[in-house]
PDB file of the backbone (N, CA, C, O) and the ligand in Angstrom, with CONECT records:
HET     ZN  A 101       1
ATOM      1  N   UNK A   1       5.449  -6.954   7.453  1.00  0.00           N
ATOM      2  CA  UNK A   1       4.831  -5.893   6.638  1.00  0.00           C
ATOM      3  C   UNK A   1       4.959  -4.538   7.339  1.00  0.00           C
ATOM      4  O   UNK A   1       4.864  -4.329   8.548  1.00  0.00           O
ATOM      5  N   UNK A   2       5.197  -3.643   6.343  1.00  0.00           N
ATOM      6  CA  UNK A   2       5.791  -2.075   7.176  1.00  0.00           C
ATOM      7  C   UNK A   2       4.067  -1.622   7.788  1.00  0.00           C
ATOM      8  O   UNK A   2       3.001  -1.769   7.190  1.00  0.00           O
ATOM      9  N   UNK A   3       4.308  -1.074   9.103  1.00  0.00           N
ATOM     10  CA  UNK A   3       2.633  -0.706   9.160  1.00  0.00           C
ATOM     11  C   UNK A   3       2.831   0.853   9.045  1.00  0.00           C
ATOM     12  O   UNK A   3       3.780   1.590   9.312  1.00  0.00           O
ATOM     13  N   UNK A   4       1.580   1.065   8.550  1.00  0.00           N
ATOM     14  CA  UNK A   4       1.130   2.653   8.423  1.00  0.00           C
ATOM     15  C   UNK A   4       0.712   3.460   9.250  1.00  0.00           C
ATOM     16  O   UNK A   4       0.934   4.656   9.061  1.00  0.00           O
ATOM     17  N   UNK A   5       0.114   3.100  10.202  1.00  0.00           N
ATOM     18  CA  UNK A   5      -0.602   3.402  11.886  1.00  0.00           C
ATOM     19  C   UNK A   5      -1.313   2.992  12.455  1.00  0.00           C
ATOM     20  O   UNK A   5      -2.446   2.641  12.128  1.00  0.00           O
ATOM     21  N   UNK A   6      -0.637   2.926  13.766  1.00  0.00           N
ATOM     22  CA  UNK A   6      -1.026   2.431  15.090  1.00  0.00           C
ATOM     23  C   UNK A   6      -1.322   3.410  15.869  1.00  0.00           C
ATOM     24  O   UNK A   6      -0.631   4.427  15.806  1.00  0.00           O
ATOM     25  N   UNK A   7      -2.447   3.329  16.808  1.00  0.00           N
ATOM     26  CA  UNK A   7      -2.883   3.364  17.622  1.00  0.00           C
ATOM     27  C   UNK A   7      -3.440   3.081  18.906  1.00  0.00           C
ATOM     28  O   UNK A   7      -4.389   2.318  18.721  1.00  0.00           O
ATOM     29  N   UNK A   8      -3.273   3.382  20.346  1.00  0.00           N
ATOM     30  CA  UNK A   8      -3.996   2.738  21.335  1.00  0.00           C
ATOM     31  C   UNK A   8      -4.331   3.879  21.575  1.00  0.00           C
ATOM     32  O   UNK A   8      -3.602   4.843  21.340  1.00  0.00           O
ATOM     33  N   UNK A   9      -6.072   4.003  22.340  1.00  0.00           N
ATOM     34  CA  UNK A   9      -6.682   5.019  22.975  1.00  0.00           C
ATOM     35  C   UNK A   9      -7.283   4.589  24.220  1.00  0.00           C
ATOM     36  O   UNK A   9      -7.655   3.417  24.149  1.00  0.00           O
ATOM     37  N   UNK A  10      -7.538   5.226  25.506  1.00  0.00           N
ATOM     38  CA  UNK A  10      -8.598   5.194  25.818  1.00  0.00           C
ATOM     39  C   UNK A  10      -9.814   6.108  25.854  1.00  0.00           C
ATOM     40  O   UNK A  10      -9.778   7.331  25.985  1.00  0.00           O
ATOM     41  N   UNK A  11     -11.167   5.157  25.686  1.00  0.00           N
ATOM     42  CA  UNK A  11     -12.083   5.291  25.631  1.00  0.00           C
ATOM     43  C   UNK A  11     -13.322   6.026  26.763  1.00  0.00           C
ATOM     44  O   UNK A  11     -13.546   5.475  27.841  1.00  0.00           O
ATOM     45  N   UNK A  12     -14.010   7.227  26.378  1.00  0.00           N
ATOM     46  CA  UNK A  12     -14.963   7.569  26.933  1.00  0.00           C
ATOM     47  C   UNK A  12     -16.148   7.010  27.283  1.00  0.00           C
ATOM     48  O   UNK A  12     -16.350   6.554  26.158  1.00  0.00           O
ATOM     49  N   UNK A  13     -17.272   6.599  28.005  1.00  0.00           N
ATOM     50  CA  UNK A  13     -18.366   6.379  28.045  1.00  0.00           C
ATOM     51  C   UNK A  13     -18.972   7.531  27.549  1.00  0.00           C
ATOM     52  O   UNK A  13     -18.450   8.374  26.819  1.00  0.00           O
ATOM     53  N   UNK A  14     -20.445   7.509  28.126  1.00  0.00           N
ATOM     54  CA  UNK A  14     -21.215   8.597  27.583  1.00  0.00           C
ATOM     55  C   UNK A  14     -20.977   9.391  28.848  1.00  0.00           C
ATOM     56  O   UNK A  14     -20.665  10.580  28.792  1.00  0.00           O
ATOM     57  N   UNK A  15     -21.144   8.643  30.158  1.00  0.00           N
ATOM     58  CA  UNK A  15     -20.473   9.942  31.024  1.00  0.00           C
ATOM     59  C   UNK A  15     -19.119  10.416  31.403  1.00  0.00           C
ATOM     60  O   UNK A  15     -18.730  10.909  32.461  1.00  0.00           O
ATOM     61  N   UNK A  16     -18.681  10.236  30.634  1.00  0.00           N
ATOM     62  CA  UNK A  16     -17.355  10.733  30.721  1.00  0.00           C
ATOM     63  C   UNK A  16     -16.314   9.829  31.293  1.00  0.00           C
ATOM     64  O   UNK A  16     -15.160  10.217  31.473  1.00  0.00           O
ATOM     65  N   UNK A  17     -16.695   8.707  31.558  1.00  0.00           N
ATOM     66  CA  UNK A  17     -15.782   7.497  32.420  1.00  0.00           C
ATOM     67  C   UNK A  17     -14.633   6.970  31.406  1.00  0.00           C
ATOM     68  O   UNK A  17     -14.984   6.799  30.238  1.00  0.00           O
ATOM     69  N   UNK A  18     -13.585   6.760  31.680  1.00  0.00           N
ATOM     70  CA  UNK A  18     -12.921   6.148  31.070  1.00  0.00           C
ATOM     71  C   UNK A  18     -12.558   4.822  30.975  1.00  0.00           C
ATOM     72  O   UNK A  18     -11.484   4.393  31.398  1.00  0.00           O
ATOM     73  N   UNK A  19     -13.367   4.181  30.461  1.00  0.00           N
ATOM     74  CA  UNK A  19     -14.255   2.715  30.514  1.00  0.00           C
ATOM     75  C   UNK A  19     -13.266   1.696  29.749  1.00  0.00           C
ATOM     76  O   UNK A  19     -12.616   0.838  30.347  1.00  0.00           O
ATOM     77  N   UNK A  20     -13.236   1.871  28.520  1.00  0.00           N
ATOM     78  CA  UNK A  20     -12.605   1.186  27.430  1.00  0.00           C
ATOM     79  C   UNK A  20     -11.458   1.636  26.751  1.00  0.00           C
ATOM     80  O   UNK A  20     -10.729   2.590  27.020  1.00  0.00           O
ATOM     81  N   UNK A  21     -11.387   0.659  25.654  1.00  0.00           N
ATOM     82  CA  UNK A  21      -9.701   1.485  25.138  1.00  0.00           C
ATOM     83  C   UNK A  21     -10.408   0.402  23.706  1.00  0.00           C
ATOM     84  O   UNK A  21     -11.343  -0.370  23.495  1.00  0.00           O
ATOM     85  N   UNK A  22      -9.049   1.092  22.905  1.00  0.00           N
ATOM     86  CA  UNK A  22      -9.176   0.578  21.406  1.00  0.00           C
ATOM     87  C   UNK A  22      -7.894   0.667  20.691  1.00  0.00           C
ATOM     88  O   UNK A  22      -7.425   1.805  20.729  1.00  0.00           O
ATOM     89  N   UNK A  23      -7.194  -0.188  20.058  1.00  0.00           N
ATOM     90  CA  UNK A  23      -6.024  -0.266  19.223  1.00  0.00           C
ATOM     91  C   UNK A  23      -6.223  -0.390  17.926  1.00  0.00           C
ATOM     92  O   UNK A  23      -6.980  -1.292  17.567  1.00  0.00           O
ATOM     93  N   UNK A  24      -5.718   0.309  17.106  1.00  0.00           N
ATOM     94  CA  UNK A  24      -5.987   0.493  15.458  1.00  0.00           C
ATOM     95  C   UNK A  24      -4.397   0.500  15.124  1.00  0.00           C
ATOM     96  O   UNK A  24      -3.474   1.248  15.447  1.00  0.00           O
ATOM     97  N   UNK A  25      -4.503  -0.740  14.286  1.00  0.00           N
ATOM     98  CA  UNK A  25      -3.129  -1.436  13.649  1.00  0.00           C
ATOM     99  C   UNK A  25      -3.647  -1.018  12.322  1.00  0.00           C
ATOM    100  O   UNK A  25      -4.875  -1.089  12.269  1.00  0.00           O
ATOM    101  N   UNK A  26      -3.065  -0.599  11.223  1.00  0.00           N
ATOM    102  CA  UNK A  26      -3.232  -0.443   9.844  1.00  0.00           C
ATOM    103  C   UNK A  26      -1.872  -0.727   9.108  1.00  0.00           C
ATOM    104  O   UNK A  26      -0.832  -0.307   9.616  1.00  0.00           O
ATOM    105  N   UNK A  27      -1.847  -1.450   7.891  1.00  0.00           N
ATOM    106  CA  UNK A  27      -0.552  -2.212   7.894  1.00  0.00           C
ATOM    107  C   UNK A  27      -0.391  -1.554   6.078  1.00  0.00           C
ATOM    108  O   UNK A  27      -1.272  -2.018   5.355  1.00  0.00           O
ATOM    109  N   UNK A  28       0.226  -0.948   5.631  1.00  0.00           N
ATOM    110  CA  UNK A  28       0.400  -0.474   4.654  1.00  0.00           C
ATOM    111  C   UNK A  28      -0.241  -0.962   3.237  1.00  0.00           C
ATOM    112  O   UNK A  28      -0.876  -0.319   2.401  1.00  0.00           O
ATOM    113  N   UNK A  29       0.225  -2.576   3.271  1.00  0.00           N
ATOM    114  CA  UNK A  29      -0.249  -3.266   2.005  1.00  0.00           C
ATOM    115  C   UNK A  29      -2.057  -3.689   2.191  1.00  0.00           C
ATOM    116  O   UNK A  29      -2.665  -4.412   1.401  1.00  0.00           O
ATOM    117  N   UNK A  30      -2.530  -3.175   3.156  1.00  0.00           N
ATOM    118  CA  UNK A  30      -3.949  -3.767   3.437  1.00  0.00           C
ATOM    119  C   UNK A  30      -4.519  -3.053   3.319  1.00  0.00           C
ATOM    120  O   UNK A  30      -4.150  -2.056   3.940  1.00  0.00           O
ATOM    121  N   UNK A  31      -6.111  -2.846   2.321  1.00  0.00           N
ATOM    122  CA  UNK A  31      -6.474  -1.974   2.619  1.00  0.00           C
ATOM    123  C   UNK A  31      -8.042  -1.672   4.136  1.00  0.00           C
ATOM    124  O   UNK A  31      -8.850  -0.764   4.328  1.00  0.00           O
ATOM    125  N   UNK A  32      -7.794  -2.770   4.718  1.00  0.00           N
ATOM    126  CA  UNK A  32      -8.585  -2.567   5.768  1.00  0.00           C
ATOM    127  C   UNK A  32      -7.538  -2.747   7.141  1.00  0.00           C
ATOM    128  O   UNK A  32      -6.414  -3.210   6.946  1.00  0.00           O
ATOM    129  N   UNK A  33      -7.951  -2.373   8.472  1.00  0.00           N
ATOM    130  CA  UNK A  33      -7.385  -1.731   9.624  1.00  0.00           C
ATOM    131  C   UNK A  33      -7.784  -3.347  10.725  1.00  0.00           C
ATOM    132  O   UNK A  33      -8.715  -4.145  10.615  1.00  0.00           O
ATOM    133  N   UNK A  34      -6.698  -3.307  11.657  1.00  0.00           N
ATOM    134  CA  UNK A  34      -7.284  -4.709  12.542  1.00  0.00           C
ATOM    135  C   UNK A  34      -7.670  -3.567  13.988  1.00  0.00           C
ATOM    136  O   UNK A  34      -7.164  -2.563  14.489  1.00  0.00           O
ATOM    137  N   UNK A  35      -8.627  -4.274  14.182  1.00  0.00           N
ATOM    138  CA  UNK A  35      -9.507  -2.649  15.170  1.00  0.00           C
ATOM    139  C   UNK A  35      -9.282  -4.164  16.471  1.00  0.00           C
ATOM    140  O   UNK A  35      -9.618  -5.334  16.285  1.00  0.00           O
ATOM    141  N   UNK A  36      -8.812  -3.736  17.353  1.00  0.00           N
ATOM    142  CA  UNK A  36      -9.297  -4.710  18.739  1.00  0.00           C
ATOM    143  C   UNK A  36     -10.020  -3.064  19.767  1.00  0.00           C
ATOM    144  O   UNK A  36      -9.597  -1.908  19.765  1.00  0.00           O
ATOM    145  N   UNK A  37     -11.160  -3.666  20.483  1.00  0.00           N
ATOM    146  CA  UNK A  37     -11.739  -2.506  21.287  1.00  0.00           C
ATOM    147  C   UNK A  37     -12.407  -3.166  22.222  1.00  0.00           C
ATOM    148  O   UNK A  37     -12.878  -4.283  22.007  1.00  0.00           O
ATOM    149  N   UNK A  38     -12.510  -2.577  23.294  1.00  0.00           N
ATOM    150  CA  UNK A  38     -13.329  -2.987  24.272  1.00  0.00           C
ATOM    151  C   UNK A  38     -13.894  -1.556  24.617  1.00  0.00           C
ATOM    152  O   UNK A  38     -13.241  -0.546  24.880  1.00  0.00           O
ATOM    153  N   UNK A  39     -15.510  -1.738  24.542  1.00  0.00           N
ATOM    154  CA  UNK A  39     -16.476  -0.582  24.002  1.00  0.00           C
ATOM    155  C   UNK A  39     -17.121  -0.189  26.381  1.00  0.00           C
ATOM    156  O   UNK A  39     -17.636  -0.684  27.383  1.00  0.00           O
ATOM    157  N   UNK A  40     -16.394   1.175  25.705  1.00  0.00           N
ATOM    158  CA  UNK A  40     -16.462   1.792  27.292  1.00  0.00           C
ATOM    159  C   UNK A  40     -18.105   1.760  27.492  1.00  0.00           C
ATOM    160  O   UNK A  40     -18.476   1.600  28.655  1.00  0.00           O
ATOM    161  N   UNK A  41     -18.737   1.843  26.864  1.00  0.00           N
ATOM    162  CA  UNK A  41     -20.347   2.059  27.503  1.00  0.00           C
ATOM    163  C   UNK A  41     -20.586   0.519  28.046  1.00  0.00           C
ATOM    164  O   UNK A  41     -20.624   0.370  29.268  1.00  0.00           O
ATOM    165  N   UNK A  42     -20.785  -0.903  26.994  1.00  0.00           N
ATOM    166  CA  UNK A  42     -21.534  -1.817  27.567  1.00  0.00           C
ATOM    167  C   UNK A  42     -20.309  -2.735  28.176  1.00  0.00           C
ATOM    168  O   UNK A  42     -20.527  -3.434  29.165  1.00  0.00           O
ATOM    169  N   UNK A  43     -18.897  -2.704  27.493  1.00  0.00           N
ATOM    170  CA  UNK A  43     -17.839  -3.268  27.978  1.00  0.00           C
ATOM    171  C   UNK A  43     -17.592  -4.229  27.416  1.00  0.00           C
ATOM    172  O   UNK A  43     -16.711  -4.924  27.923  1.00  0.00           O
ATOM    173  N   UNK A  44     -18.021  -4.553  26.561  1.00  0.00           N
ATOM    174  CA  UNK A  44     -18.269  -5.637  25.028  1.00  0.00           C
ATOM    175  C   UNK A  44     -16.487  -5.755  24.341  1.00  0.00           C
ATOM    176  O   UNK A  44     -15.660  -4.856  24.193  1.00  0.00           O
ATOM    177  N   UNK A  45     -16.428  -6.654  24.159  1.00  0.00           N
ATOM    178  CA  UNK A  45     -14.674  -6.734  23.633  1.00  0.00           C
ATOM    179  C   UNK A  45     -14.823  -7.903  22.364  1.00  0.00           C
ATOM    180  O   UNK A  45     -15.286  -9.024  22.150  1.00  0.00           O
ATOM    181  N   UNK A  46     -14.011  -6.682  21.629  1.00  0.00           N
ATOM    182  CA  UNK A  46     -14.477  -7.528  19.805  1.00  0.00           C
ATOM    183  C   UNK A  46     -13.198  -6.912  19.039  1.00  0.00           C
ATOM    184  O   UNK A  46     -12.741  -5.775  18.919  1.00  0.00           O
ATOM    185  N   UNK A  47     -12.805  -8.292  18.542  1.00  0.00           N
ATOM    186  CA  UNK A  47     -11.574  -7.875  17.445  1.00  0.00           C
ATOM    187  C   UNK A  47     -11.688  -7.719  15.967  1.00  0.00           C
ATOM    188  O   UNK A  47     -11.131  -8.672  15.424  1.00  0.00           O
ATOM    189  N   UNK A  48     -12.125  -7.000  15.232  1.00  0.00           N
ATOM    190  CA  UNK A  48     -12.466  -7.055  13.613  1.00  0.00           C
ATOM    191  C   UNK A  48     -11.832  -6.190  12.319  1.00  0.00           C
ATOM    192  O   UNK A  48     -11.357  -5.060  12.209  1.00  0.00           O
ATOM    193  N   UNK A  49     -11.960  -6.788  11.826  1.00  0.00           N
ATOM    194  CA  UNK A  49     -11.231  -5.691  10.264  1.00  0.00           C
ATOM    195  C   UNK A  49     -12.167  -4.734  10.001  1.00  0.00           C
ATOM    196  O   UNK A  49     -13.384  -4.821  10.162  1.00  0.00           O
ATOM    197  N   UNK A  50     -11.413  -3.647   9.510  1.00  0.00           N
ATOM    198  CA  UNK A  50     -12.345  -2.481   9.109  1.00  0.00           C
ATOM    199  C   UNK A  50     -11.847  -1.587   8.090  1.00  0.00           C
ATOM    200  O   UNK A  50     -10.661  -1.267   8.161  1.00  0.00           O
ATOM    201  N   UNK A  51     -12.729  -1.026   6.933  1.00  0.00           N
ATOM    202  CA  UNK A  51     -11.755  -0.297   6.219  1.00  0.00           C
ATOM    203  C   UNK A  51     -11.159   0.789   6.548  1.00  0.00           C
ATOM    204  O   UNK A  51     -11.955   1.539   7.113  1.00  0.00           O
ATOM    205  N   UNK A  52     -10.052   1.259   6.453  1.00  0.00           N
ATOM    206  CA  UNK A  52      -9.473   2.337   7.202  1.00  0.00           C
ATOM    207  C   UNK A  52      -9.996   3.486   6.683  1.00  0.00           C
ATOM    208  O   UNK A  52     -10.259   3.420   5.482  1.00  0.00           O
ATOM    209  N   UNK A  53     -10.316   4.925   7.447  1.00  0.00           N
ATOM    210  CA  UNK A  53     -10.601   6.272   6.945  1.00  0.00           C
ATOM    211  C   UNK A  53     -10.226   7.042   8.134  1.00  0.00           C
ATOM    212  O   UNK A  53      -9.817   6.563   9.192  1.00  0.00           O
ATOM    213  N   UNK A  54     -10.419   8.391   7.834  1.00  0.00           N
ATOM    214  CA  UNK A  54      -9.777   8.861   8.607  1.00  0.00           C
ATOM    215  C   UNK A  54     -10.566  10.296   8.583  1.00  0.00           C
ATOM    216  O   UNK A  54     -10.604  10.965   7.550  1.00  0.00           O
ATOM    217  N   UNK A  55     -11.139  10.683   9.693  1.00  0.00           N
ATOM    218  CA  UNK A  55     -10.975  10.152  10.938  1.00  0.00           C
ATOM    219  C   UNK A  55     -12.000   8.894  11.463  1.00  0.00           C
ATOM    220  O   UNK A  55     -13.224   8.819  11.358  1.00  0.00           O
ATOM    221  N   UNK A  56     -11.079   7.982  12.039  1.00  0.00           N
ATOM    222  CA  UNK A  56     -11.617   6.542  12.036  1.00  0.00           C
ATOM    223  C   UNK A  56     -13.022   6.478  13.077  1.00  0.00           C
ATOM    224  O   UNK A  56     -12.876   7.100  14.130  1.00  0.00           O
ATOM    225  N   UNK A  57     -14.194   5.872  12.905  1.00  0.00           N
ATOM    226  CA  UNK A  57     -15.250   5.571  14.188  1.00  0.00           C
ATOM    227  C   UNK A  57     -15.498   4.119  13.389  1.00  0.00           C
ATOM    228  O   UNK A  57     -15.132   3.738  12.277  1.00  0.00           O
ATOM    229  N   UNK A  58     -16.338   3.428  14.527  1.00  0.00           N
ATOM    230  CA  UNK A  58     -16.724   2.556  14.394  1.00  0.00           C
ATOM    231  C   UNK A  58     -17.985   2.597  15.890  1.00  0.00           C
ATOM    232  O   UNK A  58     -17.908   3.166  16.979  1.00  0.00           O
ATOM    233  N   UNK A  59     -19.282   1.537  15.155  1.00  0.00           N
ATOM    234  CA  UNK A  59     -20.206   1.545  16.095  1.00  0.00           C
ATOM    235  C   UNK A  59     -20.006   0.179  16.752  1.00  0.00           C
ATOM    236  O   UNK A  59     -19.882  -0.850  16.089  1.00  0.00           O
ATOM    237  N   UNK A  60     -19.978   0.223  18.256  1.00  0.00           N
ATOM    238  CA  UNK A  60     -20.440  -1.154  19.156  1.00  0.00           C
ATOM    239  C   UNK A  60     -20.988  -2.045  18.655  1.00  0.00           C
ATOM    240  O   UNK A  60     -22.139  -1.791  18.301  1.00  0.00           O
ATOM    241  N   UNK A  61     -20.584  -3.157  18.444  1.00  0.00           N
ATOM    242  CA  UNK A  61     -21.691  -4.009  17.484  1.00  0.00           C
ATOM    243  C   UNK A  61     -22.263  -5.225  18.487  1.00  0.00           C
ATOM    244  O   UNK A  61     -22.537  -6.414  18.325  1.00  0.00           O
ATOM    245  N   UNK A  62     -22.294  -4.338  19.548  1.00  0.00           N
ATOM    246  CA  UNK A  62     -23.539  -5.021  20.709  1.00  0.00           C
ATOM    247  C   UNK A  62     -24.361  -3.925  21.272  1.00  0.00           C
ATOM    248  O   UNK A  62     -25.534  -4.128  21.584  1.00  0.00           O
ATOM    249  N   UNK A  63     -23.816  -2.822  21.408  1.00  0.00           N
ATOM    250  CA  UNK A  63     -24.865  -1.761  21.943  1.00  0.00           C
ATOM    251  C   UNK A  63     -24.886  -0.524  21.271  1.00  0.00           C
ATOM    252  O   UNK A  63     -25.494   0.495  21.599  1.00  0.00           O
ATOM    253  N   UNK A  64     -23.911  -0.783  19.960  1.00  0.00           N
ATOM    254  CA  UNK A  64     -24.084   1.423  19.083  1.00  0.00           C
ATOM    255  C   UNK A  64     -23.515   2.095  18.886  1.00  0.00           C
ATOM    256  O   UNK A  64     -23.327   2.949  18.019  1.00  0.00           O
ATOM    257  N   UNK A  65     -22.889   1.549  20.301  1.00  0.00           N
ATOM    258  CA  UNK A  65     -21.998   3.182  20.709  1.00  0.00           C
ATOM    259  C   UNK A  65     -21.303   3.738  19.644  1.00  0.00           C
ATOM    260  O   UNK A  65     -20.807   3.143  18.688  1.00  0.00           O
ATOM    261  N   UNK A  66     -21.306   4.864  19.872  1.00  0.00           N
ATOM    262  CA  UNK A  66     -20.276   5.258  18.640  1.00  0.00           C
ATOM    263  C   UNK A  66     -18.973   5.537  19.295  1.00  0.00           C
ATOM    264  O   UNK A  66     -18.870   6.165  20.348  1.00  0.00           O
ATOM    265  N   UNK A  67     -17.985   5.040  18.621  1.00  0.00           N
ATOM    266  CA  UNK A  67     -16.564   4.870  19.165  1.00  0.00           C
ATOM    267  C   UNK A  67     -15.545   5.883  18.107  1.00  0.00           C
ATOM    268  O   UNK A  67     -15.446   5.531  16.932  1.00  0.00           O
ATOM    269  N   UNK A  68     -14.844   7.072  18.558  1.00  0.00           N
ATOM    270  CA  UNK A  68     -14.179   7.752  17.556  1.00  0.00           C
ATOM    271  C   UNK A  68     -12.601   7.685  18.052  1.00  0.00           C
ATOM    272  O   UNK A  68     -12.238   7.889  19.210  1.00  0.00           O
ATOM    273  N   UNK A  69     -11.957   7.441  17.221  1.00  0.00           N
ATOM    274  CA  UNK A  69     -10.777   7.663  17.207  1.00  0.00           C
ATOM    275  C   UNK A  69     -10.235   9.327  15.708  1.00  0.00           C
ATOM    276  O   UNK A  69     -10.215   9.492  14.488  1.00  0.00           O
ATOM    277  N   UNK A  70      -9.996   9.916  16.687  1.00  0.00           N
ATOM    278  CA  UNK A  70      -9.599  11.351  16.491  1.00  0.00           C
ATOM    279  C   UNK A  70      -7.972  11.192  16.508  1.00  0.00           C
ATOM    280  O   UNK A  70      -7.212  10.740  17.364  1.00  0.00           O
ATOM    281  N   UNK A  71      -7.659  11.968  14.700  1.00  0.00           N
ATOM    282  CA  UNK A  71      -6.557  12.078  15.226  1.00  0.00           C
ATOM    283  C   UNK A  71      -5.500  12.583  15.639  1.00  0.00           C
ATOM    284  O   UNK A  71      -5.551  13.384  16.572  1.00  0.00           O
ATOM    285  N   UNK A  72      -4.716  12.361  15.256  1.00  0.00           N
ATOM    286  CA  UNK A  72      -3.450  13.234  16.641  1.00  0.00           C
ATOM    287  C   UNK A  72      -3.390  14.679  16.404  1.00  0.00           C
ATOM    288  O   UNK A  72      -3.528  15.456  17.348  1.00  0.00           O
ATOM    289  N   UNK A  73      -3.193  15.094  15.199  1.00  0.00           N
ATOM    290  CA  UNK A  73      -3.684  16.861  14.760  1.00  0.00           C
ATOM    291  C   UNK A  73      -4.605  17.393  15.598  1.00  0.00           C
ATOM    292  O   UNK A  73      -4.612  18.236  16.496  1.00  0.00           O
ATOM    293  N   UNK A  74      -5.316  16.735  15.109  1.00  0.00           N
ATOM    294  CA  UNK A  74      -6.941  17.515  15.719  1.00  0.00           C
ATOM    295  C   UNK A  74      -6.874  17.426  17.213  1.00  0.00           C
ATOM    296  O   UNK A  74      -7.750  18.090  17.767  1.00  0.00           O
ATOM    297  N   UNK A  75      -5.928  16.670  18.135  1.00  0.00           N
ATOM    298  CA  UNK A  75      -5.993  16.366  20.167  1.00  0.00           C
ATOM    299  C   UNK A  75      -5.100  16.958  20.043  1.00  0.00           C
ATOM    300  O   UNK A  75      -4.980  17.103  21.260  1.00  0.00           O
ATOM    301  N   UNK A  76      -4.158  17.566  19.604  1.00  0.00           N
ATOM    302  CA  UNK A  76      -2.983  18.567  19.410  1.00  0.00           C
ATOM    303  C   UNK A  76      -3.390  19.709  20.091  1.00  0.00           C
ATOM    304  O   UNK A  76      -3.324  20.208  21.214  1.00  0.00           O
ATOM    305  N   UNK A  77      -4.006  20.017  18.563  1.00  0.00           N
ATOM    306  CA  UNK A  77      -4.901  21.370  18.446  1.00  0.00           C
ATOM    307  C   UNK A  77      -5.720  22.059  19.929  1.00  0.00           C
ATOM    308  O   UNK A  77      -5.503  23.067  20.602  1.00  0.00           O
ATOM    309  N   UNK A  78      -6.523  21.181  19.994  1.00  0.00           N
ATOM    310  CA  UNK A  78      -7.341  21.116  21.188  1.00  0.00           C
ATOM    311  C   UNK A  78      -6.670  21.484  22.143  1.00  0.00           C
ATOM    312  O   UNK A  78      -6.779  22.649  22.525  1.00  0.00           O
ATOM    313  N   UNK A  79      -5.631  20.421  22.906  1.00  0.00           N
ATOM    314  CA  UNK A  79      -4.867  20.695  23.581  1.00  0.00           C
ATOM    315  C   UNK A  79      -4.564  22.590  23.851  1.00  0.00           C
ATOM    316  O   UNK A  79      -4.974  23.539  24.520  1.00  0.00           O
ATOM    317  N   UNK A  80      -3.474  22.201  22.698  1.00  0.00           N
ATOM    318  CA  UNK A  80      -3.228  24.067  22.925  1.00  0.00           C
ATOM    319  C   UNK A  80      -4.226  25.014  22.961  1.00  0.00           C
ATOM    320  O   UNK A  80      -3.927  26.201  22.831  1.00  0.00           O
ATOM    321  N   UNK A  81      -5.369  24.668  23.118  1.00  0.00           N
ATOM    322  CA  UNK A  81      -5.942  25.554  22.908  1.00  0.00           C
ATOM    323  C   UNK A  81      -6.735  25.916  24.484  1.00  0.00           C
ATOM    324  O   UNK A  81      -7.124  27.001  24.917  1.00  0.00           O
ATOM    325  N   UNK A  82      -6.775  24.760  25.008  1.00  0.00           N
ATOM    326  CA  UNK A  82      -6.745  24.505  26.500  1.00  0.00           C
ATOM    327  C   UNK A  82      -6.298  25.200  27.489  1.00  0.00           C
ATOM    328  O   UNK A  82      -6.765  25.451  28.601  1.00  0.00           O
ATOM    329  N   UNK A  83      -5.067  25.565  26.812  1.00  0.00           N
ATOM    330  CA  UNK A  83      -3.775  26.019  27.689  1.00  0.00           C
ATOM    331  C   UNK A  83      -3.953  27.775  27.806  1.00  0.00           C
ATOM    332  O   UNK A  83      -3.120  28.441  28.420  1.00  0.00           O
TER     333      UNK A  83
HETATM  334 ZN    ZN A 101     -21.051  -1.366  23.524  1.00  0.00          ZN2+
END
């Protein structure tokens, strides 16, 4: 199946650690996303479907967290703006 977007990130804690990471597979004919993450605050690792939107979050579904995947426009942007 042709996919629509992929993603791997890593993940922030709340202090700024770079704890976790998260992969967002979205496959064209589906309309929900296969999310695998391992959640930088408690370190919790969970693979689940989700409906896709954009821009994508999802909460820890052991401790909350809120987990964002931002996308590439918008860390672009930022970027240059850095500079
Ligand atoms: Zn967590």
């Amino acid at each position: 199946m042709p996919i629509e977007y992929i993603t791997t990130r890593i993940l922030k804690n709340s202090l700024g650690q770079e704890k976790g990471r998260i992969r967002v597979l979205k496959l064209k004919e589906e309309p929900e996303a296969q999310v695998d993450y391992t959640c930088p605050e408690c370190l919790h690792t969970e693979s689940k479907k989700l409906i896709w939107k954009k821009p994508f979050s999802l909460r820890c579904s052991k401790c909350n967290y809120l987990i964002r995947v931002t996308n590439l426009r918008t860390e672009i942007k930022k970027k240059r703006k850095q500079r």
